[in-house]
BALOBA-1460 file (C-alpha; in Angstrom, 3 decimals):
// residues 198
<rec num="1" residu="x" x="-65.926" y="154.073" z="-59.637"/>
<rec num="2" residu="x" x="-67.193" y="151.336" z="-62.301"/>
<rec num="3" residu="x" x="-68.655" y="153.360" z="-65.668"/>
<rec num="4" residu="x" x="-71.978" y="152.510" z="-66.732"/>
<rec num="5" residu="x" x="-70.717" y="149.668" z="-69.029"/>
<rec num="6" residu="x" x="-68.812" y="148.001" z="-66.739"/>
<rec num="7" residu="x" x="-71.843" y="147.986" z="-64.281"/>
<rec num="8" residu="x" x="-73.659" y="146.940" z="-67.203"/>
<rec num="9" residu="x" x="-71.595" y="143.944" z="-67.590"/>
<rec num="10" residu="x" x="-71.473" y="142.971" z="-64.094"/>
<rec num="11" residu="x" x="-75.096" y="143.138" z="-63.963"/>
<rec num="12" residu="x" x="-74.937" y="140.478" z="-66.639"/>
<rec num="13" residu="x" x="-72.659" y="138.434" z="-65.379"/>
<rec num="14" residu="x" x="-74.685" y="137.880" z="-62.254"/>
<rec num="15" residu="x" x="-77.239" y="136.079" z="-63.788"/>
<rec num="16" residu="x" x="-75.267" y="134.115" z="-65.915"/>
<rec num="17" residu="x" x="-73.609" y="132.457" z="-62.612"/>
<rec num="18" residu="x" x="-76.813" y="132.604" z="-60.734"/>
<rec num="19" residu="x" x="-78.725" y="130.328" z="-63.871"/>
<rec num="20" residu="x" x="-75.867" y="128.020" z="-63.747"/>
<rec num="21" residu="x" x="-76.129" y="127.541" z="-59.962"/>
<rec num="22" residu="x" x="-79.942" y="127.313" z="-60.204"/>
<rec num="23" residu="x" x="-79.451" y="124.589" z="-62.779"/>
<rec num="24" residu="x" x="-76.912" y="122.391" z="-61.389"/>
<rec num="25" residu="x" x="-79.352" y="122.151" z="-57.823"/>
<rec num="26" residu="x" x="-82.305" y="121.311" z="-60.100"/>
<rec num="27" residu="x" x="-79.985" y="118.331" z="-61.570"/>
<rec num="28" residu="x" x="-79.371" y="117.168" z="-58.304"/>
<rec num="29" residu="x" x="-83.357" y="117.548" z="-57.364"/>
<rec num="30" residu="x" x="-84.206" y="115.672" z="-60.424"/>
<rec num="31" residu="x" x="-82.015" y="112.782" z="-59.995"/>
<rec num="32" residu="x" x="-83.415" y="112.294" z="-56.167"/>
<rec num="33" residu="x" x="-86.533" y="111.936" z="-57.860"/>
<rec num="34" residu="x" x="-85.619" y="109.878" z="-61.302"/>
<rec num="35" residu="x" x="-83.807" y="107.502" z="-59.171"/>
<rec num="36" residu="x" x="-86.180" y="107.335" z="-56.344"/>
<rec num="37" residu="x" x="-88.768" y="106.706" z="-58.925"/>
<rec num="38" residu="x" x="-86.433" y="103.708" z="-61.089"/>
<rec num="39" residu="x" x="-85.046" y="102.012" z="-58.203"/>
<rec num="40" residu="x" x="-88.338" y="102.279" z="-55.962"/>
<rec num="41" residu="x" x="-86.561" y="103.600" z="-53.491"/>
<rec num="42" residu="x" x="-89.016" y="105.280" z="-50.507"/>
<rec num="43" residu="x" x="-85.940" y="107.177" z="-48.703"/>
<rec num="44" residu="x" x="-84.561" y="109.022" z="-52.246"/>
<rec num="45" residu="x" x="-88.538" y="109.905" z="-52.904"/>
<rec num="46" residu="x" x="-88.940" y="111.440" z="-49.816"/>
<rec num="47" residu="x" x="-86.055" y="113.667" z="-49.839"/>
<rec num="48" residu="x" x="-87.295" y="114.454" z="-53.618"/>
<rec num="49" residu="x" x="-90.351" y="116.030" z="-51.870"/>
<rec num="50" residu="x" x="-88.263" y="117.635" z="-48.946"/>
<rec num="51" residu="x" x="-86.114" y="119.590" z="-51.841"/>
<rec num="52" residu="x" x="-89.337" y="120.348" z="-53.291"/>
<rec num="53" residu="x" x="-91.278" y="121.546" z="-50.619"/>
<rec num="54" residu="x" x="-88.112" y="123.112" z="-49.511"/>
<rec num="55" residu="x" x="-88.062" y="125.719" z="-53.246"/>
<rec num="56" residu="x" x="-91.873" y="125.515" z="-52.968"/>
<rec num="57" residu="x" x="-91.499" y="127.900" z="-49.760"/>
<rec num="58" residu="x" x="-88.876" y="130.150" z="-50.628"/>
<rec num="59" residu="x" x="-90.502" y="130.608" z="-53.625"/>
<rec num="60" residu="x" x="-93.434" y="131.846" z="-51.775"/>
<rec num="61" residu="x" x="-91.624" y="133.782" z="-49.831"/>
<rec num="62" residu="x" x="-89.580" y="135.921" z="-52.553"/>
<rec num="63" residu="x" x="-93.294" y="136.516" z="-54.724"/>
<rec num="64" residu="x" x="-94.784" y="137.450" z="-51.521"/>
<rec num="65" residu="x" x="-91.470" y="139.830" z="-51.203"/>
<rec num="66" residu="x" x="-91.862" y="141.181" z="-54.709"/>
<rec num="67" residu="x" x="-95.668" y="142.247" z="-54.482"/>
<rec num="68" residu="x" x="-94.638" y="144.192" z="-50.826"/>
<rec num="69" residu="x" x="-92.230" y="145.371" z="-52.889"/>
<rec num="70" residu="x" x="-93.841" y="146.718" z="-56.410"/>
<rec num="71" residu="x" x="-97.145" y="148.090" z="-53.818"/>
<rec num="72" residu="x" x="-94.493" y="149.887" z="-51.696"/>
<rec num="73" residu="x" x="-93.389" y="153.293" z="-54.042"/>
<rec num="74" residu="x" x="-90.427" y="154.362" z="-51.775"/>
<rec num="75" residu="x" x="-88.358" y="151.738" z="-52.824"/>
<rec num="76" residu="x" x="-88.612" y="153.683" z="-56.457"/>
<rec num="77" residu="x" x="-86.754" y="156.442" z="-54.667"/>
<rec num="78" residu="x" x="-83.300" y="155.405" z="-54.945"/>
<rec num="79" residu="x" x="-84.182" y="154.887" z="-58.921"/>
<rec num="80" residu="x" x="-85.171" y="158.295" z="-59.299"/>
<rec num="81" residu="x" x="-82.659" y="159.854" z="-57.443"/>
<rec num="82" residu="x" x="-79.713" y="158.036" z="-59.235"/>
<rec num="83" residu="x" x="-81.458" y="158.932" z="-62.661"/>
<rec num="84" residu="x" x="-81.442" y="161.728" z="-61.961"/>
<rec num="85" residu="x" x="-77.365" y="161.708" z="-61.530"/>
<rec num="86" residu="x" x="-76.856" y="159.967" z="-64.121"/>
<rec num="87" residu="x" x="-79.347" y="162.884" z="-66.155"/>
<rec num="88" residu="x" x="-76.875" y="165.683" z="-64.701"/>
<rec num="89" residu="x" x="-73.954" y="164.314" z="-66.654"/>
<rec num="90" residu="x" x="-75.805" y="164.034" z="-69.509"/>
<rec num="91" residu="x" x="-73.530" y="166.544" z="-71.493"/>
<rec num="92" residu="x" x="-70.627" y="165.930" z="-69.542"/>
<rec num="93" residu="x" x="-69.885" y="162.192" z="-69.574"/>
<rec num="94" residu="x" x="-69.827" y="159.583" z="-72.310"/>
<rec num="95" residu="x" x="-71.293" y="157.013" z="-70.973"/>
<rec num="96" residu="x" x="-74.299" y="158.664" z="-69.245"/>
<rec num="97" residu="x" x="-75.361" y="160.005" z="-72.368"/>
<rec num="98" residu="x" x="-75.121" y="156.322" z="-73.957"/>
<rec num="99" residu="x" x="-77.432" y="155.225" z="-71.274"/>
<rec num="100" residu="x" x="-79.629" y="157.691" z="-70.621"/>
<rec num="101" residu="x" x="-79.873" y="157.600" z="-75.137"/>
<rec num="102" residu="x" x="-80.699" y="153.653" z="-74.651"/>
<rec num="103" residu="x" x="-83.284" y="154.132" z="-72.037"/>
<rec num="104" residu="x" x="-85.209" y="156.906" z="-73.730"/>
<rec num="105" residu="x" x="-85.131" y="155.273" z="-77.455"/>
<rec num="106" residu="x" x="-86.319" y="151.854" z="-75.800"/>
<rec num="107" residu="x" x="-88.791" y="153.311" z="-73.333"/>
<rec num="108" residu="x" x="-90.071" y="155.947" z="-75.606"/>
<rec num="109" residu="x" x="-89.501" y="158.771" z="-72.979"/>
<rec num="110" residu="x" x="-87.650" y="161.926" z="-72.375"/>
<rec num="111" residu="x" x="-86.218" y="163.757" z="-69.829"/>
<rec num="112" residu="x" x="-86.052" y="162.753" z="-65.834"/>
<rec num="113" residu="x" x="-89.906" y="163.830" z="-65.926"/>
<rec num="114" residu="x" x="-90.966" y="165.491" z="-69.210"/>
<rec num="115" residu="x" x="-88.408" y="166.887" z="-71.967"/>
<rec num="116" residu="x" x="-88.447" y="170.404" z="-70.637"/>
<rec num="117" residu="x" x="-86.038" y="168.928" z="-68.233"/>
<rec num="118" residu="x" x="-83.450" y="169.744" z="-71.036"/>
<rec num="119" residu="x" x="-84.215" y="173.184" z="-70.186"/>
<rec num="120" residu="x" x="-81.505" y="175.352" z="-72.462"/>
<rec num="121" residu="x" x="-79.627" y="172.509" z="-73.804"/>
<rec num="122" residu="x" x="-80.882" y="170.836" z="-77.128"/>
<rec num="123" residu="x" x="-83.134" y="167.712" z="-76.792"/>
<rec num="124" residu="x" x="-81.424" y="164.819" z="-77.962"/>
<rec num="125" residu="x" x="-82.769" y="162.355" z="-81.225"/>
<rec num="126" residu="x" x="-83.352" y="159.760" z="-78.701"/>
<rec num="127" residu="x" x="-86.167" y="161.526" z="-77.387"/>
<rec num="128" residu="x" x="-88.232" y="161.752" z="-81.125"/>
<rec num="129" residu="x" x="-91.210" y="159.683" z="-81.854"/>
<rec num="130" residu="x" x="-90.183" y="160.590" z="-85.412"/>
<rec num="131" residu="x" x="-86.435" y="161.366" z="-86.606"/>
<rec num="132" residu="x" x="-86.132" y="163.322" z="-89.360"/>
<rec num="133" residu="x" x="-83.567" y="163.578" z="-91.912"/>
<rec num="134" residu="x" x="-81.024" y="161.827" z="-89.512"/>
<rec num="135" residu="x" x="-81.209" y="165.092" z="-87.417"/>
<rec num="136" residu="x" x="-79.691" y="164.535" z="-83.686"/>
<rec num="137" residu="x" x="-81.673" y="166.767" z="-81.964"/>
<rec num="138" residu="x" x="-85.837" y="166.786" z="-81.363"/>
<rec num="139" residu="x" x="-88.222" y="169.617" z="-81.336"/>
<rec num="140" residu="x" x="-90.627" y="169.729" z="-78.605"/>
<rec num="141" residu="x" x="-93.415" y="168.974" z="-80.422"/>
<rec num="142" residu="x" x="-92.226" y="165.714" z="-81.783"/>
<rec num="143" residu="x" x="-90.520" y="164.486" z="-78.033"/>
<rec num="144" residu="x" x="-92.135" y="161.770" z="-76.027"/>
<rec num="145" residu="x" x="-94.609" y="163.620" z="-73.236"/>
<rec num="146" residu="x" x="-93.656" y="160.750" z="-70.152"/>
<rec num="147" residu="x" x="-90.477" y="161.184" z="-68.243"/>
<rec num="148" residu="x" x="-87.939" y="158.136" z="-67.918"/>
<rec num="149" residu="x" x="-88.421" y="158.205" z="-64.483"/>
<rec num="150" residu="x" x="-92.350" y="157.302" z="-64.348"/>
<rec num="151" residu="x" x="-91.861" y="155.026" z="-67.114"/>
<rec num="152" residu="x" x="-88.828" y="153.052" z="-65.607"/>
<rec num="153" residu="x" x="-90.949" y="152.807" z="-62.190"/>
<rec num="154" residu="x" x="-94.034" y="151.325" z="-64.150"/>
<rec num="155" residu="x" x="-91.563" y="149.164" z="-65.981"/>
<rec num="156" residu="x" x="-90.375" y="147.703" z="-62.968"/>
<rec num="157" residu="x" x="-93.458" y="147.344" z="-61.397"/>
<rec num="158" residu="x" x="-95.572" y="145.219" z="-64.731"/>
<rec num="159" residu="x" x="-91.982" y="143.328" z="-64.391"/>
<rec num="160" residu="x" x="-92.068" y="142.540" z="-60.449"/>
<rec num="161" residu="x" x="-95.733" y="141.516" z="-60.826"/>
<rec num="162" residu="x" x="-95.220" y="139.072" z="-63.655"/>
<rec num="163" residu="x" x="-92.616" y="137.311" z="-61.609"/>
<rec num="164" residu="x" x="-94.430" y="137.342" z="-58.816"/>
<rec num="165" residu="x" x="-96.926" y="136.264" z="-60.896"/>
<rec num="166" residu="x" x="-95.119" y="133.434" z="-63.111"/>
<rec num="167" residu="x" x="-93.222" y="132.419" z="-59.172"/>
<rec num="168" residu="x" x="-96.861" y="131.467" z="-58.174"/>
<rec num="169" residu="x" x="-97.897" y="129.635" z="-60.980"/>
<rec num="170" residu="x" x="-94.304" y="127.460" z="-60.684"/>
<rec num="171" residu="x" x="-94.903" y="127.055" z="-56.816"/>
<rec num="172" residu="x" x="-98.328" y="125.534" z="-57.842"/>
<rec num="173" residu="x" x="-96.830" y="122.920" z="-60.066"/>
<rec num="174" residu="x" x="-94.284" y="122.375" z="-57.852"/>
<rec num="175" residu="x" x="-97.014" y="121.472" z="-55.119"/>
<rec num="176" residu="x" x="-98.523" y="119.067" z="-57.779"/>
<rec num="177" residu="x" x="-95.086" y="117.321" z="-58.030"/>
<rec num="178" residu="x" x="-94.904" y="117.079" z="-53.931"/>
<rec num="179" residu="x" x="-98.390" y="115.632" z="-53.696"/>
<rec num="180" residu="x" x="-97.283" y="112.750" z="-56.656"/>
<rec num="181" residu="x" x="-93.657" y="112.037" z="-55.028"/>
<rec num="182" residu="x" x="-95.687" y="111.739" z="-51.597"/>
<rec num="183" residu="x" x="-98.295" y="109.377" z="-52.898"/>
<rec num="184" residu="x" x="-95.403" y="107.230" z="-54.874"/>
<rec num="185" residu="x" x="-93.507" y="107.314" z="-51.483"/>
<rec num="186" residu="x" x="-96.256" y="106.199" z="-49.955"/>
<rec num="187" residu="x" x="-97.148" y="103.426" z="-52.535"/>
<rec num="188" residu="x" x="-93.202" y="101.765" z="-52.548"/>
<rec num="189" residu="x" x="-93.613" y="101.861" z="-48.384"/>
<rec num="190" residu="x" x="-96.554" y="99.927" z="-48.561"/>
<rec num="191" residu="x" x="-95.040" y="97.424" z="-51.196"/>
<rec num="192" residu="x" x="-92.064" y="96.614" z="-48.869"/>
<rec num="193" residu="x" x="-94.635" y="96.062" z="-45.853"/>
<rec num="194" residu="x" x="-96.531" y="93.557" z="-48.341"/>
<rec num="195" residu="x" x="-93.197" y="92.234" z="-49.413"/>
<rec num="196" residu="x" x="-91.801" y="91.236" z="-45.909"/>
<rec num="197" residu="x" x="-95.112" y="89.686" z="-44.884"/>
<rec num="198" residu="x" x="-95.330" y="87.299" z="-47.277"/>
């Protein structure tokens, strides 16, 4: 089984080759479209505004996906239940307690749902709104009140809306750049009719 920093780094590296992938189709895109536009060519155009129309729906369809999917709380199940693992070995592994530490200090939270979920055990620095004197443990009084788990869910949820959000907004420009490459398509066709009837 991968520790938490190794899934961390895999997580990472999965974007990395997903951004270069992204990129290298949009170079291809854009050079239907430079071209098409240079040379005056109606056939390059066109397939300019196929590719586009072609991201303009899938787009759609993944922001449509991510609202059904921030509105619908049982997918936030699985989060809470593997937290809450990763919560249980707290004391007992490493690595847990470096994540669980990173999540609480960045979230400001404590605990799966309050602090008191450290029942006997001492509550951990990471959970202080204050630190004092370097110490490495908290006192109730001075421990975040949210849980990780609430916090991570509303977290998720503000981030699946703004790229839903920001996935809209791109589809919209996107359906800008169709209706241009359309009407330019449309403009080069009816030069070459003009040009072969003279």
């Amino acid at each position: 089984m991968l520790g938490v920093n190794q899934q961390i780094e895999t997580g990472l590296a999965f974007p990395s080759i997903t951004l270069i992938v992204l990129g290298s189709i949009i170079f291809v895109i854009s050079f239907f479209g430079c071209c098409g536009a240079i040379r005056e060519s109606h056939c390059m155009t066109i397939t300019f505004a196929s590719f586009l129309l072609f991201i303009l729906l899938v787009q759609i369809a993944i922001a449509v996906y991510v609202f059904i999917v921030v509105k619908n709380d049982d997918n936030f199940r699985n989060i809470s239940e593997k937290y809450q693992e990763l919560f249980n070995s707290y004391f007992l592994n490493s690595e847990s307690k470096e994540f669980i530490d990173l999540v609480q200090k960045n979230l400001q939270c404590c605990g799966v749902h309050s602090s008191s979920d450290y029942n006997d055990h001492p509550i951990p620095a990471s959970c202080c709104s204050t630190i004092e004197n370097d110490k490495k443990t908290c006192s109730i009084s001075n421990s975040y009140a949210n849980g990780c788990v609430e916090v991570l869910k509303d977290t998720l949820k503000f981030a699946g809306t703004v790229f839903g959000s920001v996935a809209i907004a791109i589809a919209g420009v996107e359906l800008i750049g169709i209706i241009f490459a359309l009407c330019l398509a449309n403009s080069i066709k009816n030069a070459e009719r003009r040009g072969y009837r003279v």
